[in-house]
N, C-alpha and C positions, 0 to 999 in steps of 0.2 A: 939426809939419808934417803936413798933410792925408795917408792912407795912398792909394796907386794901387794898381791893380789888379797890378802887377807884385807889386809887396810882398806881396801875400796868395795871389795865381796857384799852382796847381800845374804846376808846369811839364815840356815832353814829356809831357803826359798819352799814356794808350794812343786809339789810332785804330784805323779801321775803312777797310775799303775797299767800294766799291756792290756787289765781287762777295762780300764775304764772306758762309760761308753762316750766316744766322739760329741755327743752332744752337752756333755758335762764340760768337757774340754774346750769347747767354742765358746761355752758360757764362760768359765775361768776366764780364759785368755781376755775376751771382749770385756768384762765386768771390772778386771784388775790393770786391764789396760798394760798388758805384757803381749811379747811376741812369742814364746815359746815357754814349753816347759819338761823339766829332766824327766827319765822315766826311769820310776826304781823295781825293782820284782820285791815279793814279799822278807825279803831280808833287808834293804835298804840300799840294796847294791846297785848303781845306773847300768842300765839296760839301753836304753836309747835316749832322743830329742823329739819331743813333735813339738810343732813350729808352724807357725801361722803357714808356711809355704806348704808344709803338707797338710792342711787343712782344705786351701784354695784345689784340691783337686775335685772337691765334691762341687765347685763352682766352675769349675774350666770344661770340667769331661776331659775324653779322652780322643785323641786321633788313631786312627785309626793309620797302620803303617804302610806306604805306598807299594804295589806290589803289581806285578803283571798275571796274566791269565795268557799260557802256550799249553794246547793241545788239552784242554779240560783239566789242568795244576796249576796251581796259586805258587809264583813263586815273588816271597816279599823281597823287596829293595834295602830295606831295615832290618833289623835284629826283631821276630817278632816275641822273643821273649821280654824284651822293655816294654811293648802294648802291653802284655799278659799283666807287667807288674804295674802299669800305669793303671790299669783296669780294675788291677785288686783294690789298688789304693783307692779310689775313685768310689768305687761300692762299697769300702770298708767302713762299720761301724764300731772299730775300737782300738783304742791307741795301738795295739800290736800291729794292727792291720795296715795302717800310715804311718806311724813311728819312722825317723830316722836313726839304723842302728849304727853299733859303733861312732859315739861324737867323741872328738877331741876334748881333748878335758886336760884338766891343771890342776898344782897342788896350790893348798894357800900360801906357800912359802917364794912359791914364784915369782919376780918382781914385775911388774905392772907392765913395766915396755916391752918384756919377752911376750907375757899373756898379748897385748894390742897387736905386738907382730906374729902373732901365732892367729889370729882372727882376722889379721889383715889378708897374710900369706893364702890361710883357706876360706876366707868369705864369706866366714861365719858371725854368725851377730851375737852370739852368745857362746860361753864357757863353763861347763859346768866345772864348780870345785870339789875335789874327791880328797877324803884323807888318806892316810897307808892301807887302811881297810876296804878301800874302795867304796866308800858312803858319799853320797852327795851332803858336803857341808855348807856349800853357797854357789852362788852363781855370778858370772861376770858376765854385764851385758857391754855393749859397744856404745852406750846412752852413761855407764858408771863412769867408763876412761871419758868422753866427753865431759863428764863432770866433773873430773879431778883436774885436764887442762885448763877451764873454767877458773877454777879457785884458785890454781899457781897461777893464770893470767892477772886474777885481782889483788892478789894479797901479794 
């Protein structure tokens, strides 16, 4: 019988909330030796992902977008509203501020190869699981499907 996403799921994984501050969040992640984690608002509902990649802005900085100088105006070569948000992120001190909104996400009913081919397809290393309610009730990382080919390799 084909595995679902329930069968391999971690489930209650830890969350976050948009006020938590960043520095809680680098400890989490570092301490528990995870890449990311869901964000729920005060009803339990996922709101976003922050993830070790939006954490690396407060270590990268930001570029500054290439742009010419004709007759005393700045005209950028770039879209200079992606700086503005690279910027915010970069000085933000709370999950809201870096969060990734809108993440893909799965039921636990979903079988295992559509969730891998849905993390494949968009490049995502994790999945959060939502019931009907919209509640994160586990999470699927790209480290679980690795483990579950593992064990059907051995057994």
């Amino acid at each position: 019988m084909p595995k679902t996403v329930a069968d391999v799921m971690t489930r209650d994984p830890i969350t976050v909330t948009p006020e938590t501050p960043l520095t809680e969040v680098i400890r989490t992640i570092s301490d528990r030796k995870i890449s990311g984690l869901p964000v729920v608002d005060n009803t339990g509902k996922l709101v976003g992902v922050i993830s070790e990649t939006d954490l690396m802005w407060r270590e990268t900085g930001v570029k500054q977008p290439p742009y010419i100088m004709l007759l005393d105006s700045v005209i950028y070569l770039e879209n200079p509203g992606q700086y503005e948000r690279d910027l915010h992120k970069a000085l933000g001190q709370t999950v809201k501020e870096v969060m990734s909104q809108k993440p893909i996400t799965v039921t636990p009913e979903k079988s295992l190869r559509e969730a891998a081919q849905l993390m494949h397809d968009h490049k995502i290393h994790r999945l959060p699981v939502l019931d009907t309610k919209g509640q994160v009730v586990g999470i699927l990382t790209r480290g679980d499907v690795i483990r579950v080919m593992a064990a059907e390799q051995d057994g």
